[in-house]
C-alpha positions in Angstrom: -30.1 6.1 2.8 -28.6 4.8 6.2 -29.9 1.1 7.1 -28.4 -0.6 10.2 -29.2 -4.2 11.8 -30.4 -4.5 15.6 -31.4 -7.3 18.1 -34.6 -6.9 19.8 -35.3 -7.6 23.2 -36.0 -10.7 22.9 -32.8 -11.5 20.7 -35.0 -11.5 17.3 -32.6 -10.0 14.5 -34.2 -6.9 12.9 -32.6 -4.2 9.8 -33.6 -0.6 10.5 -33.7 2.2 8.1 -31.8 5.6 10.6 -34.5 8.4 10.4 -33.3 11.9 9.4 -33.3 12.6 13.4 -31.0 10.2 14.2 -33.4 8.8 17.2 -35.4 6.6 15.7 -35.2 3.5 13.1 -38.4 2.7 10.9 -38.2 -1.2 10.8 -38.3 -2.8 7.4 -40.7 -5.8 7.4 -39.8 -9.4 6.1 -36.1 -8.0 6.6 -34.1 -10.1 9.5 -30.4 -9.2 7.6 -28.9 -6.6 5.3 -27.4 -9.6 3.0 -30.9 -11.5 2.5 -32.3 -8.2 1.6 -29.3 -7.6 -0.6 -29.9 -10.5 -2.4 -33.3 -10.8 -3.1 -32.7 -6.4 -4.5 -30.4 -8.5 -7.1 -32.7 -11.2 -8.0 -35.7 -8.5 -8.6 -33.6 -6.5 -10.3 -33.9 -3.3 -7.9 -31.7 -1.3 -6.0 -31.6 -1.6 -1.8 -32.7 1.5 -1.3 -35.7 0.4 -3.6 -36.6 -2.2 -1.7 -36.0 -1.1 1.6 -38.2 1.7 1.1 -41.3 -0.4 -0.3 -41.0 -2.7 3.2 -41.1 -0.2 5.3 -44.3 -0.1 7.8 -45.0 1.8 10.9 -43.1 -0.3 13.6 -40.1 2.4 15.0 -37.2 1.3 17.6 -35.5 3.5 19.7 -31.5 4.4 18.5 -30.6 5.3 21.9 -31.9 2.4 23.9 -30.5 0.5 21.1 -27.5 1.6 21.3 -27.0 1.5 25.5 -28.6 -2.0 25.7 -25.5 -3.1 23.2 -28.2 -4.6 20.7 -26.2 -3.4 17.9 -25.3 -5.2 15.1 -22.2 -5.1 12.4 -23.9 -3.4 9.3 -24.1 -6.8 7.5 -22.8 -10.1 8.4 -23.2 -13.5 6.5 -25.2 -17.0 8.0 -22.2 -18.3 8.3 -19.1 -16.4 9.1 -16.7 -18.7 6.8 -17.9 -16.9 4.2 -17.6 -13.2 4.7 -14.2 -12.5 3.6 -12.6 -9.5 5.6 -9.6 -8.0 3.9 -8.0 -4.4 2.9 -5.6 -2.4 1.2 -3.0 0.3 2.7 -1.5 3.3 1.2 -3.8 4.7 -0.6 -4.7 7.6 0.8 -3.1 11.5 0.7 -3.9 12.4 4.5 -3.8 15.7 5.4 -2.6 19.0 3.2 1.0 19.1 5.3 1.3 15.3 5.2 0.9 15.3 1.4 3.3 18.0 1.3 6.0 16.5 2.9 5.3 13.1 1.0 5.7 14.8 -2.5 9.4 16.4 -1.3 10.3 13.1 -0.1 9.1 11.8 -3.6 11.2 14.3 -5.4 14.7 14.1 -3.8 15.0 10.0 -3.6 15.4 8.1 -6.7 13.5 4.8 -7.0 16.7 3.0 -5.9 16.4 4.9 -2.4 12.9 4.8 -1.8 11.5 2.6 0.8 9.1 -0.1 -0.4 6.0 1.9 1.0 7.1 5.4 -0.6 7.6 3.0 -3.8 3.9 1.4 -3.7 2.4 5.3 -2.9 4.2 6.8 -6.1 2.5 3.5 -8.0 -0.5 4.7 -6.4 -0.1 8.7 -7.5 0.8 7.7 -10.7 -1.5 4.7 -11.6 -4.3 4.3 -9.3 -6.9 5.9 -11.0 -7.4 4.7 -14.5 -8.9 6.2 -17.2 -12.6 4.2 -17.9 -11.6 0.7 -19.7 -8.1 0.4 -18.3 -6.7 -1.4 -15.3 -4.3 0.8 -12.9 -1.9 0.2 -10.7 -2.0 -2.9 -8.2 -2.2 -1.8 -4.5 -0.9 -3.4 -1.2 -3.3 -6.2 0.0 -4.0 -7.8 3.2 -5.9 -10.7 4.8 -8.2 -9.9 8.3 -9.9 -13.0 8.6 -13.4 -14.3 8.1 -17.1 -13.0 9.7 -16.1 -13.9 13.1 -13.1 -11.2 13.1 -15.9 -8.5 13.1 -17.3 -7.4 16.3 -20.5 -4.9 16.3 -20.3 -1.4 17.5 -19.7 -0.7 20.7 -17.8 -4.3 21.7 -14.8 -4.3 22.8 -11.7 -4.7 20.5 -9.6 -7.8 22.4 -6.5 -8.2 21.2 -4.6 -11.2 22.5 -2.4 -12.1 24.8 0.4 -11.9 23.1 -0.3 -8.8 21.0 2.1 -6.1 22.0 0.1 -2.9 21.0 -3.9 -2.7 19.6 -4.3 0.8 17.8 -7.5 1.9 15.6 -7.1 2.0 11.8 -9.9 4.9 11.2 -11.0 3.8 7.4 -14.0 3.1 4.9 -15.2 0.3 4.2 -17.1 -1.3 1.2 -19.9 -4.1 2.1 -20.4 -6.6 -1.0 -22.4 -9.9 -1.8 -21.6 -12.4 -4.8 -24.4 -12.9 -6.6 -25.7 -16.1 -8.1 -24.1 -15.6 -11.4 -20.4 -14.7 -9.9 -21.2 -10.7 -9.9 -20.0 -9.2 -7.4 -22.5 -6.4 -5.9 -21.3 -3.7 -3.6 -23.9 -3.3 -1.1 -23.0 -0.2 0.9 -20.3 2.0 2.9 -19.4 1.8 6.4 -16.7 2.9 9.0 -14.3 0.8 10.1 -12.0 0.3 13.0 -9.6 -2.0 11.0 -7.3 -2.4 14.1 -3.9 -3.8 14.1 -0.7 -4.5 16.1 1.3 -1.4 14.7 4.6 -2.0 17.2 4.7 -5.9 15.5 4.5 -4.4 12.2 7.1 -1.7 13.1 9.5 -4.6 14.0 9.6 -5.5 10.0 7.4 -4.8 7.6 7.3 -8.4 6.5 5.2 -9.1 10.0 2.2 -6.7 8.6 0.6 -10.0 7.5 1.0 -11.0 11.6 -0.1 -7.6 12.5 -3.7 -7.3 10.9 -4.9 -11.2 12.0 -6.8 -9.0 14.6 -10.4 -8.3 15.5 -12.1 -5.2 13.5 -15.5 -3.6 13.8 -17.5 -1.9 11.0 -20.8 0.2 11.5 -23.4 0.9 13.1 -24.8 2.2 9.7 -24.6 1.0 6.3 -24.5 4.0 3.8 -26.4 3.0 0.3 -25.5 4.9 -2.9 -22.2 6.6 -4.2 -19.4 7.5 -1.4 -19.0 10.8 -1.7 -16.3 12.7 -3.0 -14.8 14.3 0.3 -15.2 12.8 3.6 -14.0 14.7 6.5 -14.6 13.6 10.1 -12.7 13.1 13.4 -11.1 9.8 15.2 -10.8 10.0 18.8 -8.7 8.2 21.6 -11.0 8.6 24.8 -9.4 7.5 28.1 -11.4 8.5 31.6 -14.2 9.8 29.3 -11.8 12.5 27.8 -10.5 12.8 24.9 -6.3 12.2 24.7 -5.8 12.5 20.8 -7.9 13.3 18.1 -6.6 13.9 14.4 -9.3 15.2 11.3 -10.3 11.9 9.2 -10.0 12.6 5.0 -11.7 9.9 2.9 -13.1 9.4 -0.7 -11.8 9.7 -4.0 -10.9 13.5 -3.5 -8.4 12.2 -0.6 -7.2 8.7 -2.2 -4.5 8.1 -4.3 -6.6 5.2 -6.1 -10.5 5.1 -7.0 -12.6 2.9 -5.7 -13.1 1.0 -9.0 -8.9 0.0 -9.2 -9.0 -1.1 -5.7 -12.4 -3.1 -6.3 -11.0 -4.3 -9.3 -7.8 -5.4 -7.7 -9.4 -7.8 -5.0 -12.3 -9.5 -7.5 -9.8 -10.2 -10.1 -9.7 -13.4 -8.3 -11.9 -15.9 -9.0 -12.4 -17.2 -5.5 -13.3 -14.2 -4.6 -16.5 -14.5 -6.9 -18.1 -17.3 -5.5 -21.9 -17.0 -5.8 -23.3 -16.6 -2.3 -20.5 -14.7 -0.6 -19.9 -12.2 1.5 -17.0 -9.4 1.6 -16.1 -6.3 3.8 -13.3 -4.2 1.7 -10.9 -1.8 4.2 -10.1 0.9 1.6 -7.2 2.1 3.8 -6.3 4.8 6.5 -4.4 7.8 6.4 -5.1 8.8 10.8 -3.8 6.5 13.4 -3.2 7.5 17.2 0.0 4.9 16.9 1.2 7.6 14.1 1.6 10.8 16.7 2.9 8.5 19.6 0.0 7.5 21.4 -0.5 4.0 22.7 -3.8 2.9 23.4 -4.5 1.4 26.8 -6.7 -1.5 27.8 -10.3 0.2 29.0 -9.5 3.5 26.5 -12.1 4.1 24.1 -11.2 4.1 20.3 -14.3 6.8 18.3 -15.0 7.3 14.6 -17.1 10.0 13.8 -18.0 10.7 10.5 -21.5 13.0 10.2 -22.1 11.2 6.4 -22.0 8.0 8.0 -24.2 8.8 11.0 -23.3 7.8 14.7 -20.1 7.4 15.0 -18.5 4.3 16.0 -16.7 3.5 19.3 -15.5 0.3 21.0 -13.7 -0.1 23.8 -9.8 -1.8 24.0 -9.2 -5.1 25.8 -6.8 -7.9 25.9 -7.8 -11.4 26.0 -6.1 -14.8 28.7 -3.1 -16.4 27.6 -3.7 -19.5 25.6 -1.9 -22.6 25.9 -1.8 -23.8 22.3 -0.3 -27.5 21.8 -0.8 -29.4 18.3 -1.1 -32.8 18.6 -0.1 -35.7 16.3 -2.5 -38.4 15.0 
């Protein structure tokens, strides 16, 4: 099941369940956000799909005029933005059959002494990121995004500011989750994800990756429910004029990671403050495609597009660079 959330015409909030067609949502009643109708599937004890499926009545929207009005929504959001944790994790996947190749040779000919502190965390991965049921694997890399108002809905632009010095897509998975009352954490859904970053600031030192991802992201437009499946293959796309300039295959899912999706989950609620009752998270599970990677730099106006059939439509937003700011802190 695909579920998305939409404005109206009139600005009223609405979730959608995508039709088989792909043209037309059926519109769940008594359903104005993903995350209230996550949480009251956990207090009955049901599953989303469950209770999506028992609210749905005959009111239909239109996808396309949707879409084209720019009435689309991030796949789930929070009230309030303060709490909807955005963060990630990096190397974890294999990419592509050559890439993986050339990673293992590199693997065999350094010694740990040589290896760079990526190739060292990617052999942790390999080795120990996908425990047997019971244990606890290897730790990944983590990162910090920002909160709820980092995310910006399909098909807005991606701003990066001023004083960024690159804005390149991060094609990745996400995973959508809500704390329950009791300190559960519940994963809601998939989505795809333009994580987004500064990849020339990181490239000055790795120890400015932390500066590099404090960018905007976007996630959507639909919100898979169930398992992720195994393999995920798809394309991301750098559109400039309205042609494409670089596209490179998206792999994704367990079949293509170098850690499940349990180790990397377990590895971000571990902590406690991650499992307060009542919040939200959105979970980058890493990216193995980047346009950055093969030399291209995005321009402002270019069009970054992740398509992904499993996911639905794919999702595209546009580059753009914000004013200069004049920041001044002031004393009390």
């Amino acid at each position: 099941m695909r579920l998305m959330q939409f404005l109206t015409t009139g600005g009223a909030r609405r979730v959608g369940l995508v039709e088989p067609n792909r043209l037309r949502l059926k519109v769940i009643r008594d359903a104005e956000s993903i995350y209230v109708l996550a949480r009251e599937a956990i207090a009955k004890g049901c599953n989303l799909a469950e209770l999506a499926t028992s609210r749905l009545g005959d009111e239909t929207a239109d996808y396309d005029e949707i879409e084209r009005d720019g009435r689309l929504l991030p796949p789930m959001d929070h009230p309030d933005p303060t709490h909807f944790f955005i963060t990630g994790t990096g190397i974890t996947h294999l990419g592509s059959a050559s890439a993986r190749d050339n990673m293992h040779r590199k693997l065999s000919a350094s010694d740990a002494a040589a290896m760079s502190d990526s190739m060292k965390m990617f052999k942790l991965g390999l080795d120990g990121g996908k425990p047997a049921a019971g244990e606890i694997g290897a730790q990944p890399e983590w990162f910090y995004k920002g909160d709820g108002s980092c995310v910006m809905p399909p098909g807005a632009p991606l701003t990066m500011p001023a004083f960024a010095l690159t804005g390149g897509d991060e094609a990745e998975l996400a995973g959508l989750y809500v704390v329950a009352d009791d300190g559960t954490p519940w994963r809601v859904g998939f989505a795809l994800a333009n994580e987004f970053s500064d990849h020339t600031v990181e490239r000055q030192n790795y120890l400015y990756g932390a500066h590099s991802k404090l960018r905007v992201c976007s996630i959507g437009p639909e919100l898979l429910t169930g398992p992720l499946p195994d393999d995920i293959r798809g394309q991301s796309r750098l559109i400039r004029d309205g042609r494409p300039i670089w596209q490179d295959e998206i792999l994704s899912g367990e079949a293509n990671m170098c850690h499940s999706l349990r180790n990397l989950e377990h590895h971000h609620f571990k902590y406690a403050m991650f499992r307060r009752p009542g919040d939200a998270h959105c979970h980058f599970f890493g990216a193995a495609t980047l346009s950055f990677s093969a030399g291209v730099i995005a321009r402002e106006g270019d069009v970054f597009e992740i398509d992904v059939p499993a996911f639905g439509r794919p999702l595209r937003n546009r580059l753009a660079r914000a004013a200069a700011e004049t920041i001044e802190v002031r004393t009390l």
